[in-house]
N, CA, C and O atoms as a CHARMM CRD file, in Angstrom:
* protein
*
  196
    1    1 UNK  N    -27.22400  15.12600  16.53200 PROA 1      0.00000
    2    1 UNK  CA   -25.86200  15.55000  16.23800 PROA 1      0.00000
    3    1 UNK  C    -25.93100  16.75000  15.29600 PROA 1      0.00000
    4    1 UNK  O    -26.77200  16.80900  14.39900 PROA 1      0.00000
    5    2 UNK  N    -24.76700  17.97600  15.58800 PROA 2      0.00000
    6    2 UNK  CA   -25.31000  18.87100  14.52200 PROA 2      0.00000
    7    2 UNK  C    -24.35200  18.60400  13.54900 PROA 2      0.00000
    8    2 UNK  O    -23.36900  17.86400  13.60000 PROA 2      0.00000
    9    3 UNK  N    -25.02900  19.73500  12.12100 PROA 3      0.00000
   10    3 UNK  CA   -24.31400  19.37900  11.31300 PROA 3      0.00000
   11    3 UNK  C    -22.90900  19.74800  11.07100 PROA 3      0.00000
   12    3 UNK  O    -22.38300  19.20000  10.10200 PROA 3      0.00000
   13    4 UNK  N    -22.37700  20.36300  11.58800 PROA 4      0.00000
   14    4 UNK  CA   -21.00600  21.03100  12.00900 PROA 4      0.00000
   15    4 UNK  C    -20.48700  19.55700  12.45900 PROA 4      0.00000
   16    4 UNK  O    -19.99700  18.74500  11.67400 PROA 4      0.00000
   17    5 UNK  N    -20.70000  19.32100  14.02600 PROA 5      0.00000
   18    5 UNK  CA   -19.84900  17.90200  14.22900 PROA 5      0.00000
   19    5 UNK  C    -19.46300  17.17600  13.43400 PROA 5      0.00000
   20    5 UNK  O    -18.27800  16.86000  13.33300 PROA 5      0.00000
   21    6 UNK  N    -20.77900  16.58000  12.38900 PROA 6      0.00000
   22    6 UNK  CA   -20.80900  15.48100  11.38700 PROA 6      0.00000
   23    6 UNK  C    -20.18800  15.89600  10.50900 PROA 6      0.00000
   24    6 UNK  O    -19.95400  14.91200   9.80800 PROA 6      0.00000
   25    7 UNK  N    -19.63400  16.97300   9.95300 PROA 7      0.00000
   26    7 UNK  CA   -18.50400  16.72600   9.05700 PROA 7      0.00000
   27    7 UNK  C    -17.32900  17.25900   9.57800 PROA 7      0.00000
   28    7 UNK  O    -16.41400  17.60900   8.83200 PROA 7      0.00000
   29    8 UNK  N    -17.25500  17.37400  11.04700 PROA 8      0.00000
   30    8 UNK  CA   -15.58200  17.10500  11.63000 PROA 8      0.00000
   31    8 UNK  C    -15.37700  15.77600  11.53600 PROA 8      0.00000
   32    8 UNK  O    -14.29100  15.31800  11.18000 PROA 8      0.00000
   33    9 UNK  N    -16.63100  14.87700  11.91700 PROA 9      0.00000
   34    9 UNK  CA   -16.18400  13.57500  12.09500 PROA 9      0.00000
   35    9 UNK  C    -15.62400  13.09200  10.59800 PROA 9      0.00000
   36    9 UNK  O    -14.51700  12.66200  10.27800 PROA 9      0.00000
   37   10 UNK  N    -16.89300  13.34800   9.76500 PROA 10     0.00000
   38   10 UNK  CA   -16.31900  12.68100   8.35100 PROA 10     0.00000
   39   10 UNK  C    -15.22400  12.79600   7.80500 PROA 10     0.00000
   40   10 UNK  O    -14.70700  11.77900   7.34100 PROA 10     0.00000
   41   11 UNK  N    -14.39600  14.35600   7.67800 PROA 11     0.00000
   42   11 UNK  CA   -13.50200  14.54700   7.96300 PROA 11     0.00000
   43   11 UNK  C    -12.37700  13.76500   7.85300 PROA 11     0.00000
   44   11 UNK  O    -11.70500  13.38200   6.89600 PROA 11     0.00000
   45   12 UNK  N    -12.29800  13.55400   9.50300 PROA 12     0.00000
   46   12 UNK  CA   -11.38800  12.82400   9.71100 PROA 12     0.00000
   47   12 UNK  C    -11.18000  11.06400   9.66700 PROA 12     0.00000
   48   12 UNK  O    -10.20500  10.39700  10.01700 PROA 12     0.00000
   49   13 UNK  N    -12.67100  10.57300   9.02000 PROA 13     0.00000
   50   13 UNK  CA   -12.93000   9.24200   8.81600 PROA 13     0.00000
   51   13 UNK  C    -12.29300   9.49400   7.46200 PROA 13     0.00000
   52   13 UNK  O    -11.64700   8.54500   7.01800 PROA 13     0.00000
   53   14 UNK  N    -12.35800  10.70100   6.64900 PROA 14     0.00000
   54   14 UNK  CA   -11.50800  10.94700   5.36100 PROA 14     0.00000
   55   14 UNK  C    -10.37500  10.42400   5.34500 PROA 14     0.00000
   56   14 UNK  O     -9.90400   9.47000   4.72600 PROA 14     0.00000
   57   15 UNK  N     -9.86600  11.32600   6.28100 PROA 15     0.00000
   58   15 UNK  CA    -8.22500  11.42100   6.24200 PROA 15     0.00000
   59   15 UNK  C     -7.52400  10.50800   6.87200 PROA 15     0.00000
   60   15 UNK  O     -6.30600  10.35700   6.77800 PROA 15     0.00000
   61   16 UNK  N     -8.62000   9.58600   7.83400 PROA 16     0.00000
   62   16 UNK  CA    -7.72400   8.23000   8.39600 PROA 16     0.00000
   63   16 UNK  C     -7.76900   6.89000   7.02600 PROA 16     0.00000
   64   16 UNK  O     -6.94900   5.99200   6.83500 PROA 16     0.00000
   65   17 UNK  N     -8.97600   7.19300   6.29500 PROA 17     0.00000
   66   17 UNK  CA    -9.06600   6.65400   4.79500 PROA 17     0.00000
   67   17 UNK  C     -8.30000   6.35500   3.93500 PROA 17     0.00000
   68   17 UNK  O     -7.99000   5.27000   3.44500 PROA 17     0.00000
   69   18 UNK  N     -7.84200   7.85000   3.66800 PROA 18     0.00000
   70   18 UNK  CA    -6.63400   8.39400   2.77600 PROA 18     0.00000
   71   18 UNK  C     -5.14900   7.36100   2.72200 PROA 18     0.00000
   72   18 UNK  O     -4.58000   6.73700   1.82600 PROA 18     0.00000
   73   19 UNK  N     -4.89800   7.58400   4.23900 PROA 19     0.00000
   74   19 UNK  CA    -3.63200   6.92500   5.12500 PROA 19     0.00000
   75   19 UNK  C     -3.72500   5.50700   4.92500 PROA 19     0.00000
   76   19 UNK  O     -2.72900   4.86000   4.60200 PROA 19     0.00000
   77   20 UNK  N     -4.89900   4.95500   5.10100 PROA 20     0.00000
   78   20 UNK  CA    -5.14100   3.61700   4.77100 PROA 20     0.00000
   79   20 UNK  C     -4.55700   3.52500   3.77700 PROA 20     0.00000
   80   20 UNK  O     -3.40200   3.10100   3.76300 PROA 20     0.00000
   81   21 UNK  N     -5.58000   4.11600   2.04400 PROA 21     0.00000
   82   21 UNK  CA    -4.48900   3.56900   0.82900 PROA 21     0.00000
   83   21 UNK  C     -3.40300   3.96700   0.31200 PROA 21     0.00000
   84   21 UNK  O     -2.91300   3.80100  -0.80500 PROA 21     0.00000
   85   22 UNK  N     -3.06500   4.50900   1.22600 PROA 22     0.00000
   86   22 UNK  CA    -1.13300   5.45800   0.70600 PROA 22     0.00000
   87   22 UNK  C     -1.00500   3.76300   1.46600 PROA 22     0.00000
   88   22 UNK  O     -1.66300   2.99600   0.76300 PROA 22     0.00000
   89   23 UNK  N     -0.61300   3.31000   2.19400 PROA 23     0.00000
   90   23 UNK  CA    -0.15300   2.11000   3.23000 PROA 23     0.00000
   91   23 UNK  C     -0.48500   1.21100   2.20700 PROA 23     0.00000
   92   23 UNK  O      0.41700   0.65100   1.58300 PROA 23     0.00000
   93   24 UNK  N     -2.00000   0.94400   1.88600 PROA 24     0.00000
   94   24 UNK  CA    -1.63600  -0.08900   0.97000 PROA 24     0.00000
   95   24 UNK  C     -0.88300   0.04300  -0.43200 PROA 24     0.00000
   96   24 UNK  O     -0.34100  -0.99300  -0.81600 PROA 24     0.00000
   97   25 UNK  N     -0.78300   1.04400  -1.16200 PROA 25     0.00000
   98   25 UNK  CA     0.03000   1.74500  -1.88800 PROA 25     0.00000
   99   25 UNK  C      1.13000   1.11600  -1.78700 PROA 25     0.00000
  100   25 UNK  O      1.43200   0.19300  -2.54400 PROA 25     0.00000
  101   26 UNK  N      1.97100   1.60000  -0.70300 PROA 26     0.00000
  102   26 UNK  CA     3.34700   1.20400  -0.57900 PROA 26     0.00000
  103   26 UNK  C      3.76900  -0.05700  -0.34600 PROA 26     0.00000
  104   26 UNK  O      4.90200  -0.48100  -0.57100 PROA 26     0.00000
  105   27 UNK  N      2.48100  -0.90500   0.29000 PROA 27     0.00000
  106   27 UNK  CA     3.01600  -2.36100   0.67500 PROA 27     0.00000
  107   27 UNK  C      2.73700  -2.63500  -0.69900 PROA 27     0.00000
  108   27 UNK  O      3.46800  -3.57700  -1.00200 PROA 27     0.00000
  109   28 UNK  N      1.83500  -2.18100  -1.99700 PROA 28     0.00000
  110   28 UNK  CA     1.94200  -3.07800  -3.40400 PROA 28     0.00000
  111   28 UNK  C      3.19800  -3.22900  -4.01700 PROA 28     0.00000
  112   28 UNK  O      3.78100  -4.17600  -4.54500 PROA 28     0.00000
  113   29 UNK  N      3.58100  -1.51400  -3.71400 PROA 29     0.00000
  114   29 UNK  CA     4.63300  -1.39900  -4.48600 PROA 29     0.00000
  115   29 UNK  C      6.25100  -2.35700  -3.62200 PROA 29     0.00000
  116   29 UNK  O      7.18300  -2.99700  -4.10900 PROA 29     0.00000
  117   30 UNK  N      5.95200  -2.06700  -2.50700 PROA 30     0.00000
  118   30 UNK  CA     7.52300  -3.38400  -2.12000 PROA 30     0.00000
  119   30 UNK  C      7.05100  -4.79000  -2.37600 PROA 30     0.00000
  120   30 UNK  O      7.92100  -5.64200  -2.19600 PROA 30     0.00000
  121   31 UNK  N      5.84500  -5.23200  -2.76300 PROA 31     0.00000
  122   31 UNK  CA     5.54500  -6.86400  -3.22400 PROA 31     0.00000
  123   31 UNK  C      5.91100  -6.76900  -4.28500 PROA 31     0.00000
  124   31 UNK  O      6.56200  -7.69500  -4.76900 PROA 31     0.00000
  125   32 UNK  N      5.61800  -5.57800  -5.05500 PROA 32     0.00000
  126   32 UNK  CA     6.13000  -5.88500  -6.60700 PROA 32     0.00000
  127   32 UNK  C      7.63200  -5.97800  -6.91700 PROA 32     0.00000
  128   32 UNK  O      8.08700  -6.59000  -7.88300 PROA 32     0.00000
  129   33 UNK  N      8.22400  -5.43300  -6.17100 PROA 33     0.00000
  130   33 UNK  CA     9.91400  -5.15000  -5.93900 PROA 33     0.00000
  131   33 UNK  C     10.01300  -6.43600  -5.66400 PROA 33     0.00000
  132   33 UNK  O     10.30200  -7.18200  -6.60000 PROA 33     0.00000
  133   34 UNK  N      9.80100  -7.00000  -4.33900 PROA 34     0.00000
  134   34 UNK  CA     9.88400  -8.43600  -4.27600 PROA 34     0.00000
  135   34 UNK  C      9.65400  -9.33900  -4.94100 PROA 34     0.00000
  136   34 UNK  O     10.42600 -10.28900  -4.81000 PROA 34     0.00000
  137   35 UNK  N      8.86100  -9.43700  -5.64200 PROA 35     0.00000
  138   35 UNK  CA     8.54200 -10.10200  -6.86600 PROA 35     0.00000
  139   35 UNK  C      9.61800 -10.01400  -7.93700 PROA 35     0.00000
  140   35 UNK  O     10.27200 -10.98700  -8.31000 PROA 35     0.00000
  141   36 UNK  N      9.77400  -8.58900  -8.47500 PROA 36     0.00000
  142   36 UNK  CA    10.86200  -8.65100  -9.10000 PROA 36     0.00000
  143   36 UNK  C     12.21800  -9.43700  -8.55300 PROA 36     0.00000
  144   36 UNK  O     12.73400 -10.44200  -9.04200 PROA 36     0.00000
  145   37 UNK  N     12.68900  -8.58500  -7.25200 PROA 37     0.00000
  146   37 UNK  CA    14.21300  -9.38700  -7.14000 PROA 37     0.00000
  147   37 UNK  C     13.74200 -10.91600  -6.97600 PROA 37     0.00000
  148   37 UNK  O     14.75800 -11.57600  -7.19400 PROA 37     0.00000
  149   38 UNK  N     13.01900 -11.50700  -6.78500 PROA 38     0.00000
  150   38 UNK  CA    12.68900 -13.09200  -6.73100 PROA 38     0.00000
  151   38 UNK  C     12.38600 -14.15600  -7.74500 PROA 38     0.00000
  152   38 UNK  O     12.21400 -15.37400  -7.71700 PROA 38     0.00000
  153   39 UNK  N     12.39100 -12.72700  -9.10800 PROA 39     0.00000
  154   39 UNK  CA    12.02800 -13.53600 -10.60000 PROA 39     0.00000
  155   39 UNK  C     13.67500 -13.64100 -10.54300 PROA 39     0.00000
  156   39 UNK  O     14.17900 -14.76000 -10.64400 PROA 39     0.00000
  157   40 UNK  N     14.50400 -12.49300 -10.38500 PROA 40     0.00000
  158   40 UNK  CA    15.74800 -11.94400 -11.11900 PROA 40     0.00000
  159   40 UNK  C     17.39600 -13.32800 -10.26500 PROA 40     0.00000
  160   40 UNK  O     18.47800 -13.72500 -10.69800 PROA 40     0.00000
  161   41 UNK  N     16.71500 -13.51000  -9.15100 PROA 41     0.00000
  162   41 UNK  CA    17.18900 -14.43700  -8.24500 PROA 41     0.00000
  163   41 UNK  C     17.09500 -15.79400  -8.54200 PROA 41     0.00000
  164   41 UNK  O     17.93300 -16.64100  -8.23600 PROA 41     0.00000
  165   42 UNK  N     15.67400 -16.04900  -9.36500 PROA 42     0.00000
  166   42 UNK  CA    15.36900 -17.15500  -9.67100 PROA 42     0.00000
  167   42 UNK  C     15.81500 -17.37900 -10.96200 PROA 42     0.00000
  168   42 UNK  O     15.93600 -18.56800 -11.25600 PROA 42     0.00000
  169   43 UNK  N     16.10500 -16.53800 -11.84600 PROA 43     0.00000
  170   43 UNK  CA    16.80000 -16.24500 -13.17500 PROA 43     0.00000
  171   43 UNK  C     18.16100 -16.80200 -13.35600 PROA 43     0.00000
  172   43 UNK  O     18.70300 -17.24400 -14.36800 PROA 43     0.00000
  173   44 UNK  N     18.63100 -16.66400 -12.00600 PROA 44     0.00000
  174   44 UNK  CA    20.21700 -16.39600 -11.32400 PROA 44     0.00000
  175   44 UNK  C     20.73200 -17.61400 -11.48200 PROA 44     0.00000
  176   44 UNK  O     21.63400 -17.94600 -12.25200 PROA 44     0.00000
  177   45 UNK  N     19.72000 -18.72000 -10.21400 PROA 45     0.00000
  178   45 UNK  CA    19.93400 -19.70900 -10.02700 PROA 45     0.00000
  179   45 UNK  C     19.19200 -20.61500 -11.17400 PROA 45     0.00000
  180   45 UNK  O     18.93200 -21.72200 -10.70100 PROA 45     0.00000
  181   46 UNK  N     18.91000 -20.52800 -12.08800 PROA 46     0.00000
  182   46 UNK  CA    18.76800 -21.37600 -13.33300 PROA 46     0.00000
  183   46 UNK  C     19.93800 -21.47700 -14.24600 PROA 46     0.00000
  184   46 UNK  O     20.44700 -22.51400 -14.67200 PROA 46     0.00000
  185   47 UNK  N     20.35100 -20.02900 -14.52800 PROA 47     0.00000
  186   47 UNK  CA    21.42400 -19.57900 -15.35200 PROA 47     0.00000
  187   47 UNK  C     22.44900 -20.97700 -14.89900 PROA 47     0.00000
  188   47 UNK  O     23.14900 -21.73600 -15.56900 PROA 47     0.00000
  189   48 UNK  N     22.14300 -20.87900 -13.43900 PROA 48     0.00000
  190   48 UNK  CA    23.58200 -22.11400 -12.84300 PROA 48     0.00000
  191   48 UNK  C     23.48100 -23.19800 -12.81800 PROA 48     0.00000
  192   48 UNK  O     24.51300 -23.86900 -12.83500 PROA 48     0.00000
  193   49 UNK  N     22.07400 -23.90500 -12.76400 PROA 49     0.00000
  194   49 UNK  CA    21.57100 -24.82000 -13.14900 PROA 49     0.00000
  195   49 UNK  C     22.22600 -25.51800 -14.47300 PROA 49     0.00000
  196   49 UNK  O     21.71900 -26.53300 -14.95100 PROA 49     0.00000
């Protein structure tokens, strides 16, 4: 393989990488949201308790 190919490939094993942790990124950040509205919900229904 030359060396030209091998870093088109890497490349783009980069940048499909990248995409990976932006994705997991964003799914942390809506668990943490969820988390929040589910403390704030659970807050809710004690208050009424």
């Amino acid at each position: 393989m030359e060396k030209d190919h091998l870093e088109i490939i890497l490349e783009d094993i980069r940048e499909k990488f990248e995409l990976v942790l932006e994705g997991h990124e964003v799914l942390h950040k809506e668990i943490q949201n969820t988390r929040q509205e589910l403390r704030e919900e659970i807050g809710f229904v004690n208050v009424k308790v």
